[in-house]
Phi, psi and omega in degrees: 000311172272004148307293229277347154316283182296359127311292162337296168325301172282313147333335171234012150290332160312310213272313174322324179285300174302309157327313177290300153288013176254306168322329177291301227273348169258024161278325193283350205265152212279157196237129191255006167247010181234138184260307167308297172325285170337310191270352169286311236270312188296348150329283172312350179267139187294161183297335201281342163325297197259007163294292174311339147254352166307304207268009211254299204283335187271297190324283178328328183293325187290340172285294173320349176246337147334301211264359202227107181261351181234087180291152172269154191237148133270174188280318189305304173278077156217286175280022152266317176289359173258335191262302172317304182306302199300314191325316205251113192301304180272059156273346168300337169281321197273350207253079169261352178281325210232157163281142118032282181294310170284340147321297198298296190307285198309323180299330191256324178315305191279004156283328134341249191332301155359275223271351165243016160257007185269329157273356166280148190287158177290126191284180173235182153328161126302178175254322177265211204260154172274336159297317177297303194306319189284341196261328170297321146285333158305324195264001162282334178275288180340318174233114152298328196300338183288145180225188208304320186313276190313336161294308214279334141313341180263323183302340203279320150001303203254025196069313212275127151279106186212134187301160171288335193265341173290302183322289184299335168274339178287324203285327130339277169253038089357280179263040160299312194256061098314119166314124163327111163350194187189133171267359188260167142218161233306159161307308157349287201294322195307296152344288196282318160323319184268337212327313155007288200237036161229160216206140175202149211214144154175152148052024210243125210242121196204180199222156192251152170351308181307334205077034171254156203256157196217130149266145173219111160288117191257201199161086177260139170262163198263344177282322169237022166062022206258108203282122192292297204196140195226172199215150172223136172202176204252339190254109206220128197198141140005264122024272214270001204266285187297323178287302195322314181281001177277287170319334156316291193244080190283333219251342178097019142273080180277193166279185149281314164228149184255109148278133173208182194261204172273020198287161187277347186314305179281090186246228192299320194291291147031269214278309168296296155336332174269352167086245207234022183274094200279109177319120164234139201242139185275142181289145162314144177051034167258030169323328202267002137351282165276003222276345131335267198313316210276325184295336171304285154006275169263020141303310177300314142340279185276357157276339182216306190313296200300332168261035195198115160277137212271110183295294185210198169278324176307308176267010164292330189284279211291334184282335162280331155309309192298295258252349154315284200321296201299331186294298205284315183291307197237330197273159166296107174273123158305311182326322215246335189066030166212175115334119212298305180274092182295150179283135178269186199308321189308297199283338164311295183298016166257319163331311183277354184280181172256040183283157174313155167248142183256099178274135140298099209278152192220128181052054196110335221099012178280320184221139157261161173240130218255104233227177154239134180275151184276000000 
C-alpha cells in the first residue's frame, strides 16, 4: 500500500520535476549575445562543464575560420578581446580570430586614444569680438596676397585691436583646405587683367567635296569675342601667315600681346611681322591656353563647317564672311554675357513697343537673326 503511494506520488511529481530542470538548464546555459551574463551564469558551473564546452567551442572556431579566414570586427570586439587578453594568462594560444600582433596594435592604438583625449585642452571663449573673427577670415579668403600686418592695420581701419599672433591663428584657419598661394598670378587673372589688349590667332583646317584640305585663319580679340580678320587657302606657309597680319593691322595698330601655338606655319616672317607685339606661344597640349580661340573654333565648326558642304576656296571664303559678319554683329556671346553691339536707352524702348519682330536668315536659314522693324 505504501508502494504504490509512493508511486503515485511520484508520478504526479514527474511533470513538476521536468519544468525545474528545464528552467535550470536554460538559466545555467551561456547567453551569447550578453559576455557579463555568460560569465555570472558560468560561476555556478562545474569545472568539468565548463573544460568541456571550452573545448566544444574552439573546435567550432576551427571550422568557422575554414570557412570565414578574416571575420569582421567592430571597436566594440577589439576592445573586449583586448580587455579579456590582460585577464588570460596564456592568450596568446587562446587567441583564433586575429594574429597576436594585431591584438598589440589595437592595445596601443586605444591607449593612443586614452591618453589624447585626456590630454587635450578644454576649449575656451574667444577673447575677441566674434565680428572681428568673421571680418579676419573674410579679409583672408578675400586677399590671398595679404599677411598678418595688413589684416591688422585694415581691422584697425575698422575699431578693432587685435594682436599678429590672434591674427595667423584665424587666418590659419581660414585658408586652411585653400589650394597653396602661386607667388606669380595665374593665367586666368593675366587674361582677364589683359584681355583689352590680346589677340589670339590659330588654325582651322577642313575639306571640300573632293576631300582636299582648305585652311582658314582666324584673329580674335579677347575682351569682345570679336573676329579682327580671318584669311582662307589650301597652301598656309610662313609667308601667308606674316602678309594675314599685315593685313589685320594695315596702320601697325596691334595688341600687346598674341597668343599662339607652336604650329611651323608662324615662323621667322611671323615673328618679324608682329613687331614689337609680344608673342606668348601655348604649352603643348594646352588648349584650354588658348581657350578663346579654341571655343571660337568650335563654334565655327558646329554653326557652319559642319553643316555646308564646302565646293572650293571661293566659296568657303563667303561662307566665313556671312558667318563672321552675323558673329561679331548679331550673335550673342556667353563668355562675356552679352551681345557684341549693346543696346542704349533708345533701343530698350523700342524693345518695350509693340513693333513686329523680323527674322533675318544667316547661312541659308541655318541660323537667324532676330530684328524690330521700325
Amino acid at each position: 500500500m505504501l508502494r504504490q503511494c509512493v508511486k503515485l506520488l511520484a508520478r504526479s511529481l514527474r511533470p513538476f520535476i521536468n519544468y525545474l530542470n528545464k528552467r535550470y538548464k536554460q538559466w545555467t546555459k551561456p547567453d551569447s549575445a550578453s559576455l557579463a551574463t555568460g560569465a555570472l551564469v558560468d560561476v555556478t558551473r562545474s569545472k568539468r562543464d565548463l573544460v568541456a564546452e571550452n573545448a566544444f567551442l574552439r573546435q567550432q572556431l576551427i571550422v568557422l575560420k575554414r570557412q570565414m579566414p578574416r571575420p569582421p570586427l567592430t571597436a566594440r570586439d577589439r576592445g573586449l578581446l583586448v580587455l579579456l587578453a590582460s585577464k588570460v594568462r596564456g592568450w596568446k594560444d587562446a587567441l583564433v580570430v586575429v594574429k597576436p600582433d594585431t591584438l598589440k596594435r589595437w592595445h596601443r592604438e586605444g591607449f593612443r586614444i586614452y591618453w589624447r583625449r585626456k590630454s587635450k585642452s578644454k576649449p575656451r571663449k574667444p577673447r575677441i569680438a566674434p565680428e572681428a573673427v568673421a571680418l579676419i577670415q573674410q579679409m583672408a579668403l578675400e586677399n590671398r596676397t595679404w599677411g598678418a600686418k595688413r589684416i591688422r592695420d585694415e581691422l584697425r581701419k575698422l575699431g578693432y585691436w587685435v594682436s599678429k599672433r590672434t591674427l595667423r591663428k584665424y587666418m590659419k584657419r581660414a585658408r586652411r583646405d585653400l589650394p597653396p598661394r602661386q607667388s606669380s598670378p595665374t593665367w586666368a587673372t593675366f587674361l582677364k587683367n589683359h584681355a583689352s589688349e590680346i589677340w589670339a590667332c590659330d588654325f582651322v583646317q577642313t575639306y571640300d567635296a573632293f576631300f582636299r584640305t582648305i585652311f582658314v585663319f582666324f584673329i580674335v580679340e579677347l575682351e569682345s569675342r570679336r573676329v579682327v580678320h580671318f584669311g582662307v587657302t589650301r597652301s598656309p606657309s610662313d609667308v601667308w601667315a606674316a602678309q594675314q597680319w599685315r593685313n589685320a593691322t594695315p596702320f601697325e595698330e596691334g595688341p600687346r600681346f598674341l597668343i599662339r601655338d607652336n604650329d611651323g606655319k608662324f615662323g621667322g616672317h611671323f615673328s618679324a611681322a608682329t613687331g614689337a607685339v609680344e608673342v606668348l606661344r601655348t604649352p603643348v597640349r594646352a588648349p584650354k591656353a588658348n581657350a578663346v580661340c579654341e571655343r571660337f573654333i568650335g563654334s565655327v565648326r558646329r554653326e557652319c563647317l559642319d553643316h555646308i558642304i564646302i565646293l572650293n576656296e571661293r566659296h568657303l571664303q563667303r561662307l566665313v564672311r556671312e558667318y563672321v559678319d552675323y558673329f561679331n554683329h548679331a550673335r550673342p556671346h556667353q563668355g562675356i554675357d552679352r551681345i557684341p553691339e549693346p543696346l542704349d536707352a533708345d533701343g530698350v524702348d523700342e524693345l518695350k513697343s509693340h513693333h513686329p519682330v523680323t527674322a533675318i536668315p544667316v547661312l541659308g536659314g541655318l541660323h537667324h537673326d532676330y530684328r524690330r522693324v521700325a
